[in-house]
Residue frames as qw, qx, qy, qz and C-alpha x, y, z in Angstrom:
[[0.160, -0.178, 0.730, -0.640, -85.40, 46.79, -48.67],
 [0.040, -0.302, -0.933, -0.192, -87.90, 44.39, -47.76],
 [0.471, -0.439, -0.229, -0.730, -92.07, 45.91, -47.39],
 [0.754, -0.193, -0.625, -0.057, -92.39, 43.33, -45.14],
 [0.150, -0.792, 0.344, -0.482, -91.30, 44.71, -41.72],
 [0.883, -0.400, 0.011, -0.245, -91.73, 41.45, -39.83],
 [0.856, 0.075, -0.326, 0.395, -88.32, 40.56, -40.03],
 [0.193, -0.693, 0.087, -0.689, -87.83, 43.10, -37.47],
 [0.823, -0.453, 0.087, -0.331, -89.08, 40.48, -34.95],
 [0.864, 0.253, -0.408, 0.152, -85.99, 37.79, -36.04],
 [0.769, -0.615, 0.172, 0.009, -84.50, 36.26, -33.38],
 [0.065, -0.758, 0.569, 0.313, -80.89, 35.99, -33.29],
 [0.620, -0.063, 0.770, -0.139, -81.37, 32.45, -33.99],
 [0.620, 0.604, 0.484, -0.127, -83.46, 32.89, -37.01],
 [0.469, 0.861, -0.012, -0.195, -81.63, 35.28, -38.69],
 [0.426, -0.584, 0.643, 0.254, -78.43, 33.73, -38.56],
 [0.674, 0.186, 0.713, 0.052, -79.47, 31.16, -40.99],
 [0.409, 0.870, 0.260, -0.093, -80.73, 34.13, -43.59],
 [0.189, 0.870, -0.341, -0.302, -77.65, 35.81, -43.52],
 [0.611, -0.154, 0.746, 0.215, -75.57, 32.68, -44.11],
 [0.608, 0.589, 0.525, 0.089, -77.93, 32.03, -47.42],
 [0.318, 0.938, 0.140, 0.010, -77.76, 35.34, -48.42],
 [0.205, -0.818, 0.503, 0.188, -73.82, 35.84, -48.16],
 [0.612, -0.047, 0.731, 0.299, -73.28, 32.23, -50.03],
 [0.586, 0.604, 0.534, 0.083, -75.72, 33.53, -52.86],
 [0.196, -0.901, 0.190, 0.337, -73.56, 36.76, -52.82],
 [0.370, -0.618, 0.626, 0.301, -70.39, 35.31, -53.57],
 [0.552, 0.258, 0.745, 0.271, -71.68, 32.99, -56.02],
 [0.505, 0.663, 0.462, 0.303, -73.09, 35.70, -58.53],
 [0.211, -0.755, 0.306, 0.541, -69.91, 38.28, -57.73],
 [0.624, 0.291, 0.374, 0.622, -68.88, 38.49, -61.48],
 [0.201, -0.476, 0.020, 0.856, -67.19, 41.93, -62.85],
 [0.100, 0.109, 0.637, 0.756, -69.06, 41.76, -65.68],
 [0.158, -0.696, -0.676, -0.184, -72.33, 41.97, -64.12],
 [0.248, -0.749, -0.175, 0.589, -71.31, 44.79, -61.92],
 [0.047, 0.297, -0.167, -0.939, -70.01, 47.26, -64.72],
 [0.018, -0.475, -0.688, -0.548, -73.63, 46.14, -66.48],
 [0.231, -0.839, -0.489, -0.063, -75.14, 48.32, -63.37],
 [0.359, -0.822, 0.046, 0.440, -72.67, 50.61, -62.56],
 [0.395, 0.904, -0.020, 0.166, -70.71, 53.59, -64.15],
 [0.840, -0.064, -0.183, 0.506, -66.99, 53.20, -64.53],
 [0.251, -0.956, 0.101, 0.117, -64.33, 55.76, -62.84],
 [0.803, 0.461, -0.066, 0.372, -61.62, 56.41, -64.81],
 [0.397, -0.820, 0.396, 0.111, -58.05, 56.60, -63.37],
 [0.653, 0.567, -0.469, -0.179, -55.19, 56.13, -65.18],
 [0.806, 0.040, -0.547, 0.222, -52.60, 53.22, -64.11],
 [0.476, 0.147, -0.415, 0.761, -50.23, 55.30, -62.16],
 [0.460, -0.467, 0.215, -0.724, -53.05, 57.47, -60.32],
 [0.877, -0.313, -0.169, -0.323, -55.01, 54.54, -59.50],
 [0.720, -0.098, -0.538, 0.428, -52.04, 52.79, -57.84],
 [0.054, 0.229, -0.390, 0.891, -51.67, 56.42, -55.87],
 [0.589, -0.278, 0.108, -0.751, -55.49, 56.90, -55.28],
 [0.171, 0.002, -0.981, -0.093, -56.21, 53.26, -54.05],
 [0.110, 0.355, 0.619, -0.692, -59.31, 54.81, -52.03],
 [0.352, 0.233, -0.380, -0.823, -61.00, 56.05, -55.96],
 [0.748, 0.310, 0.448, -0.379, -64.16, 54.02, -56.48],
 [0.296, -0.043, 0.789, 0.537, -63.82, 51.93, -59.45],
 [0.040, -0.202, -0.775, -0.598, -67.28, 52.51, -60.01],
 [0.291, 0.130, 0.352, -0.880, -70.45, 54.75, -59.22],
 [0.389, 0.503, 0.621, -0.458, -74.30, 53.83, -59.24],
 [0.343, 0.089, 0.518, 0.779, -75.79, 54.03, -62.42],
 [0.174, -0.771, -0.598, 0.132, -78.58, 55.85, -60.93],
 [0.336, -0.723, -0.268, 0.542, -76.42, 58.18, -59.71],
 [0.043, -0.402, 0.292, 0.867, -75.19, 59.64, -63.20],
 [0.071, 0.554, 0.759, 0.334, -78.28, 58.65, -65.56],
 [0.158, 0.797, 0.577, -0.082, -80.13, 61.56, -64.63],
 [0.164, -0.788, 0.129, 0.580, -77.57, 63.64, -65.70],
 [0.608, 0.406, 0.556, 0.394, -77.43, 62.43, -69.45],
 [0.329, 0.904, 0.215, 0.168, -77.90, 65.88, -70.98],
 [0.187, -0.908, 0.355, 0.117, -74.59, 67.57, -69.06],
 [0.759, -0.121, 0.505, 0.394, -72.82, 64.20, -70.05],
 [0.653, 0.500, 0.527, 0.213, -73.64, 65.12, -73.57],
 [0.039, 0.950, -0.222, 0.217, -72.86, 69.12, -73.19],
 [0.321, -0.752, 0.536, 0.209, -69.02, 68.52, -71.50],
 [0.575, -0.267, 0.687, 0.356, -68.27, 64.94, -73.42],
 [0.383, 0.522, -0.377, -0.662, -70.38, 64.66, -76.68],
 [0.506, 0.097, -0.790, -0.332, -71.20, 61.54, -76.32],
 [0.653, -0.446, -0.329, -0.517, -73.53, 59.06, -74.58],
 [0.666, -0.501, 0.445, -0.329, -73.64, 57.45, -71.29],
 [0.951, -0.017, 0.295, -0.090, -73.23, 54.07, -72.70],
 [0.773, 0.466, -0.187, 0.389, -70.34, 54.85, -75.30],
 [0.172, -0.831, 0.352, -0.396, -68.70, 56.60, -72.33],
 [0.771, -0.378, 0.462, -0.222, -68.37, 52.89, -70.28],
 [0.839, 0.503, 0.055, 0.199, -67.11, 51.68, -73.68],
 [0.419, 0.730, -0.315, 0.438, -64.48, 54.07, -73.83],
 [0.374, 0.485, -0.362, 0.703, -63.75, 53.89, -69.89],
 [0.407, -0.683, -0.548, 0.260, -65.60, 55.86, -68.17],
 [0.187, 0.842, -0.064, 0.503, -64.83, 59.46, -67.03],
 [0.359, 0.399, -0.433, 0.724, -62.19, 61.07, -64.80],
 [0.048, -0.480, -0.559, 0.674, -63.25, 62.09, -60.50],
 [0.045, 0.413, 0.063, -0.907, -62.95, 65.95, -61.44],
 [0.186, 0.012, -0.661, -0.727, -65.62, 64.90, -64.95],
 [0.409, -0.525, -0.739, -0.105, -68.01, 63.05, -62.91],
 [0.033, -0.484, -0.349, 0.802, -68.02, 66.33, -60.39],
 [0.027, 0.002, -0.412, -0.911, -69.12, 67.97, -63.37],
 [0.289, -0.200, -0.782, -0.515, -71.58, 66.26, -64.34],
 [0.367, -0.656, -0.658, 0.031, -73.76, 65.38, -61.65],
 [0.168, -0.439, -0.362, 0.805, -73.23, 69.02, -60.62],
 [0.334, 0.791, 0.454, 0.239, -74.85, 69.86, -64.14],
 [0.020, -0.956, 0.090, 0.279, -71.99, 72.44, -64.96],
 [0.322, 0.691, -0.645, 0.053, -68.53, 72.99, -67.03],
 [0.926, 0.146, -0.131, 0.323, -65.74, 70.77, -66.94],
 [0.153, -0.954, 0.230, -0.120, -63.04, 72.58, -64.57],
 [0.658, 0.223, -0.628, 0.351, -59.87, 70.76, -63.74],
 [0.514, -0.780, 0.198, -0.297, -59.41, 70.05, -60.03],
 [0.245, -0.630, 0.699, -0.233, -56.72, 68.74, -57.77],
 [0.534, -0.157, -0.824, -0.111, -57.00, 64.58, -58.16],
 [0.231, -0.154, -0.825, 0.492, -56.75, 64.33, -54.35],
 [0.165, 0.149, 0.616, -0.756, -59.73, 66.61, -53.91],
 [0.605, 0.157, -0.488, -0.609, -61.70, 65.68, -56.99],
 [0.480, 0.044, -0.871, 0.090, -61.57, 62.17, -55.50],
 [0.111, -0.094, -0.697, 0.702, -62.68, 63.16, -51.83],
 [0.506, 0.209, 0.053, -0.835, -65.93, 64.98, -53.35],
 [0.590, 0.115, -0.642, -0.477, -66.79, 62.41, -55.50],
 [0.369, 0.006, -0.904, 0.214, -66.63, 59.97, -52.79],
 [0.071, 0.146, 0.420, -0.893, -68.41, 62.23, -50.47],
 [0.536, 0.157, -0.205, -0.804, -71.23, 62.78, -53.16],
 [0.572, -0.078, -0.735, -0.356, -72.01, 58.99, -53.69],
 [0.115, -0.262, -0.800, 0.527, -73.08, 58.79, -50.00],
 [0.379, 0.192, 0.083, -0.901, -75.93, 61.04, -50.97],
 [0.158, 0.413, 0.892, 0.092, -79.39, 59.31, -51.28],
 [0.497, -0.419, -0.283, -0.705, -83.06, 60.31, -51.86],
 [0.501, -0.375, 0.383, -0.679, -84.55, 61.21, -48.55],
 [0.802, -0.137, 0.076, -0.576, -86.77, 58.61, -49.07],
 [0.856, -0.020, -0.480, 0.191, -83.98, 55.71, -49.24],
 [0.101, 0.474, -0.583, 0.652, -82.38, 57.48, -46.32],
 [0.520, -0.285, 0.278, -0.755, -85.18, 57.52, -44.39],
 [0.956, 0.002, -0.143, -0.256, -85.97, 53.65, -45.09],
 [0.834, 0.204, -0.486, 0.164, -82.59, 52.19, -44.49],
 [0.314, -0.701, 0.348, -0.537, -82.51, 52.89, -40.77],
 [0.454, -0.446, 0.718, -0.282, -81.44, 49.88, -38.67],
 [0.951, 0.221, 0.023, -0.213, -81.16, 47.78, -41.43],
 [0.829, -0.175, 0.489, 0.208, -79.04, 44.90, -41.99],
 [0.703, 0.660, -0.012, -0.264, -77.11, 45.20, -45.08],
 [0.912, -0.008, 0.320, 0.256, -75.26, 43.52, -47.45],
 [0.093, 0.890, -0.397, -0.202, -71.84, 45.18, -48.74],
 [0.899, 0.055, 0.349, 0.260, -69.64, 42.84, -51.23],
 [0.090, -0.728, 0.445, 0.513, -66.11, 43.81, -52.85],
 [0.741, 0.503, -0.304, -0.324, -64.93, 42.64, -56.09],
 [0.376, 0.288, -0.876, 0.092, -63.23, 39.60, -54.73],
 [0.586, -0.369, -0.650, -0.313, -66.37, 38.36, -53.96],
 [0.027, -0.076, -0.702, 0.707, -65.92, 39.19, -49.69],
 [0.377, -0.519, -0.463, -0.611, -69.17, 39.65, -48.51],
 [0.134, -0.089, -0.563, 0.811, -70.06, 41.51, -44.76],
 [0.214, -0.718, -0.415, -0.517, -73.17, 42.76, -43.51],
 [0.240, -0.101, -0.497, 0.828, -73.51, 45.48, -41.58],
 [0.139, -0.763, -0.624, -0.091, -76.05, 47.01, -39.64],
 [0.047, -0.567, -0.088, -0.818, -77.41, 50.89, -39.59],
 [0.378, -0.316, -0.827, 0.269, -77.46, 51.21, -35.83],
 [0.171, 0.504, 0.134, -0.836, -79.48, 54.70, -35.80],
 [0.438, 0.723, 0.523, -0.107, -82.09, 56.08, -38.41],
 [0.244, 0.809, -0.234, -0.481, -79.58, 58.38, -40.83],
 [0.318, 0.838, -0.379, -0.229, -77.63, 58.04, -43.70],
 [0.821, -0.291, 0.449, 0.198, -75.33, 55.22, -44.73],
 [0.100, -0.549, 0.611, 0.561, -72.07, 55.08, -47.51],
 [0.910, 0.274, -0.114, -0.289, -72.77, 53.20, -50.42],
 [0.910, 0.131, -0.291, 0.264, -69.05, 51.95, -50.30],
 [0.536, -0.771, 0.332, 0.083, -67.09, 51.27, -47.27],
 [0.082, 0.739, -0.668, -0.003, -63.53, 49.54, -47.49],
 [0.910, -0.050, -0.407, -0.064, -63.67, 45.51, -47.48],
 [0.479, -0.722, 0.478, -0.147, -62.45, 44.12, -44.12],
 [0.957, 0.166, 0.230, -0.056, -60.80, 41.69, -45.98],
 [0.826, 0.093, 0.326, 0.450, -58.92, 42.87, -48.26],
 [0.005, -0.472, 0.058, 0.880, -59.02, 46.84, -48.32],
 [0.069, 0.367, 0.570, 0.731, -61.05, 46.82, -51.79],
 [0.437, 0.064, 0.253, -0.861, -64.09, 48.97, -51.93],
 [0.095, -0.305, -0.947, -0.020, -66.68, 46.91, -51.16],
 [0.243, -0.197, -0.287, -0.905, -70.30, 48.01, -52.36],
 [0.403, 0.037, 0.592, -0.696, -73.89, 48.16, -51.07],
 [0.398, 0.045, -0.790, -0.464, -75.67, 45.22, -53.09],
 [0.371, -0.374, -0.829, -0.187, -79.02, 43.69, -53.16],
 [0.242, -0.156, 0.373, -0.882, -80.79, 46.69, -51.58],
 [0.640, -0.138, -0.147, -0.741, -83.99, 45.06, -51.67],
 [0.719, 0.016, -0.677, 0.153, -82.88, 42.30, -49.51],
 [0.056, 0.505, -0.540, 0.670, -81.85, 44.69, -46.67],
 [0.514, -0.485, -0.680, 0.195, -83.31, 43.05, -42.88],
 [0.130, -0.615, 0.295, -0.720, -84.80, 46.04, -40.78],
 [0.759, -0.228, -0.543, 0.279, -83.48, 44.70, -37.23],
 [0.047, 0.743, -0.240, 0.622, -84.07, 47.44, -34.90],
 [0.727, -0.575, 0.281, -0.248, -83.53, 45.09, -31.73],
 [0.792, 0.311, -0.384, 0.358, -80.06, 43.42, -33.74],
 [0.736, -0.634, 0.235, 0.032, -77.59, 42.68, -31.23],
 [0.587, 0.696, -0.414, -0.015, -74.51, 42.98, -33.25],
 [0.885, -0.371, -0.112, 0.260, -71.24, 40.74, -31.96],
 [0.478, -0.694, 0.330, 0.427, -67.92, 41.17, -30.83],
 [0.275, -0.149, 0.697, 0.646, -65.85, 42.17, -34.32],
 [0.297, 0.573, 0.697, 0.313, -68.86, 43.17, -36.37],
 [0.081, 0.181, 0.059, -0.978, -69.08, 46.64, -37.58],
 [0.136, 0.626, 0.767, -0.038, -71.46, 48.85, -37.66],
 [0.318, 0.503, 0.316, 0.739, -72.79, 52.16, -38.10],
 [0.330, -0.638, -0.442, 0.537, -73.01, 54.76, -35.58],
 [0.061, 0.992, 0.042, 0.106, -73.26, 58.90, -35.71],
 [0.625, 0.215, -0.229, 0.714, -69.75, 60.25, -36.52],
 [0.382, -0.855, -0.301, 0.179, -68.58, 62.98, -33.64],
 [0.276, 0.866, -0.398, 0.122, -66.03, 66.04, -34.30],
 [0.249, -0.791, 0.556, -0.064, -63.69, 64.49, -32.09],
 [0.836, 0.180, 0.478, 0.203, -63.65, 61.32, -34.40],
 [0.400, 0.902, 0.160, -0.027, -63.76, 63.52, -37.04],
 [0.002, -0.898, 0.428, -0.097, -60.35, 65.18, -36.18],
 [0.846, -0.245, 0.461, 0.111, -59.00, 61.65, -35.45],
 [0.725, 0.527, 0.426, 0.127, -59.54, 60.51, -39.15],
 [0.504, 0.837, 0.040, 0.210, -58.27, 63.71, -40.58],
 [0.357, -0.812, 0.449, 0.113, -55.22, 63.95, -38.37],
 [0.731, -0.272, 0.580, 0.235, -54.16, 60.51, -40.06],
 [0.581, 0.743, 0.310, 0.123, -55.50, 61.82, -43.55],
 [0.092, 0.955, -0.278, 0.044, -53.13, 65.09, -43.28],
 [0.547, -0.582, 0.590, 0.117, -50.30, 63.03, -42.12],
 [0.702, 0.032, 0.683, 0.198, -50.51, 60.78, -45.25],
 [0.690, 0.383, 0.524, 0.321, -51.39, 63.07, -47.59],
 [0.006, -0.973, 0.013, 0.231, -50.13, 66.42, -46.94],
 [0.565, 0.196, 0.395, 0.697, -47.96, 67.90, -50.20],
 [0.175, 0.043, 0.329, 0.927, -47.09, 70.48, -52.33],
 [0.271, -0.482, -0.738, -0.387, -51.17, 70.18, -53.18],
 [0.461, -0.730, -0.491, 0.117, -52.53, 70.42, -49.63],
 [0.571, -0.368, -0.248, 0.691, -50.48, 72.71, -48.56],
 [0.065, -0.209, -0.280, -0.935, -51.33, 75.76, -51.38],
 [0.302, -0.513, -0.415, -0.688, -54.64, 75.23, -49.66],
 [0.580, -0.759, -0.292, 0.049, -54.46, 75.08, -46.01],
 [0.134, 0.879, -0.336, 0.311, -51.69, 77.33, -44.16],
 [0.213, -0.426, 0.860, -0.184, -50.67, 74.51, -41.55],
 [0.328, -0.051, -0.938, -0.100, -51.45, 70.89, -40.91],
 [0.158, -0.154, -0.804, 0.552, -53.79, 71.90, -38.38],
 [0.493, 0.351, 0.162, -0.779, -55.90, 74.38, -39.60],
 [0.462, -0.077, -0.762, -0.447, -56.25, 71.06, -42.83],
 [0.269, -0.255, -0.914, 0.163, -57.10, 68.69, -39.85],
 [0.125, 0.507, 0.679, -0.516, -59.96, 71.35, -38.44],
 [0.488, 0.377, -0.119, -0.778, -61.56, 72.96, -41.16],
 [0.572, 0.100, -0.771, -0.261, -61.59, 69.00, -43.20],
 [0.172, -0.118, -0.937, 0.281, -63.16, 67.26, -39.81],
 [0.326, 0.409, 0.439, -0.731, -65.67, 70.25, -38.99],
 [0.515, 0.214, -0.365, -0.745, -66.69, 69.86, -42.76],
 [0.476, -0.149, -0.821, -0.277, -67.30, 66.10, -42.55],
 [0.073, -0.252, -0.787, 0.558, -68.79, 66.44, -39.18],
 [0.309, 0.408, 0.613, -0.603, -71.66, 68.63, -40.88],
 [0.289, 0.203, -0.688, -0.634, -71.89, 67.63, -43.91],
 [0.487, -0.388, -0.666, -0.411, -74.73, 65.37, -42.94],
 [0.032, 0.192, 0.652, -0.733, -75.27, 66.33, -39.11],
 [0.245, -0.585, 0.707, -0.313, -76.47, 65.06, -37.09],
 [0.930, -0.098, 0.313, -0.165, -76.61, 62.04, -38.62],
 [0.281, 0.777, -0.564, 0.013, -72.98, 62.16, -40.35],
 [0.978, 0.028, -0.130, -0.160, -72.03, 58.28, -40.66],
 [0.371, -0.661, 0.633, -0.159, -69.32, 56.27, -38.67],
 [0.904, 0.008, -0.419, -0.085, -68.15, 52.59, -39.25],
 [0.092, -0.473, 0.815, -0.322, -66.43, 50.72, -36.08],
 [0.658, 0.235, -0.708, -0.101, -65.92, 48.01, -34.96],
 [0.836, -0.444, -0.244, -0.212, -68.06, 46.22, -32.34],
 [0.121, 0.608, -0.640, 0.453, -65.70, 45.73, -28.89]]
């Protein structure tokens, strides 16, 4: 994000021009090869990865670097021959950045944590990426920005309105804090998520993915859809992130 606060003041007028730039220069240096040089792959085999389409391809390498020593206690080998070989499994990268065993877990809920966990920052980028502008680009080069219309939390990867990929948060140190942005009609944004969104979401979740699986662990579809909406509803309350979609 930028030190500079003054872009704060940009007029719609002005900044129109920035994001333009900054969404051409985007697309132009989308290559997969530079992304897995900063990020840590998620391994899924063929046939999951066509089930799990929602599995990150690929987590922060921030976010498992400081966990090098548990890599080394569950896999026996390094961080870097690990991205060689692949990468590691959901329920392996729970491990790890929990700095414990190797347990097997359910894909579908090994997947949902993991996803859950890469939305976790340091305070101190939380606290800094309040009503900023940012830039969020998929691997077929889309590029959106959206803006943080409140002071909490934001995903690192949302879904590409484009084209459903997961499209990442890139070129943090570009972000625009615009706390007087005027988003348009058809731009998302971020807002505080409310239970009774919550329970929206997970009514369509249970409906799509309720099996054999879900079912050993909730006793109906209802008690999944309220005990899985009250957890994401305070899992970061009360600033538990939302994307929609300007009206």
């Amino acid at each position: 994000m930028n030190e500079n606060r003054a872009d704060g003041m940009l007029s719609p007028e002005e900044l129109e021009p920035i994001i333009e730039k900054r969404t051409d220069e985007l697309r132009r240096s989308s290559s997969p090869k530079e992304d897995i040089m900063i990020n840590f792959p998620v391994l899924l085999g063929r046939n999951d990865r066509k089930r799990y389409e929602d599995c990150p391809r690929f987590i922060l390498w921030e976010f498992i670097e400081p966990h090098r020593s548990q890599v080394l206690k569950n896999h026996s080998r390094s961080l870097e021959r690990l991205v060689k070989l692949g990468g590691l499994l959901p329920d392996e990268i729970m491990a790890v950045i929990e700095d414990r065993e190797w347990k097997p877990m359910i894909m579908r809920d090994a997947i949902d944590q993991l996803k859950q966990a890469v939305m976790l920052k340091e305070d101190v980028m939380n606290a800094k990426e309040g009503f900023n502008l940012m830039s969020y680009r998929c691997k077929a080069g889309h590029v959106e920005f959206i803006w943080n219309s409140r002071g909490g939390i934001t995903p690192f990867m949302v879904n590409c309105r484009e084209c459903g990929l997961i499209s990442e948060h890139v070129d943090w140190h570009s972000d625009l804090y615009v706390p007087l942005h005027q988003p348009k009609k058809g731009d998302r944004i971020f807002i505080d998520l409310t239970l009774e969104k919550a329970k929206e979401y997970r009514r369509e979740y249970v409906e799509k993915y309720w099996d054999d699986d879900m079912k050993k662990m909730f006793d109906t579809k209802e008690d999944a859809i309220q005990r899985l909406a009250k957890n994401d509803f305070e899992r970061f309350a009360p600033h538990t992130p939302d994307l929609v979609t300007v009206t």
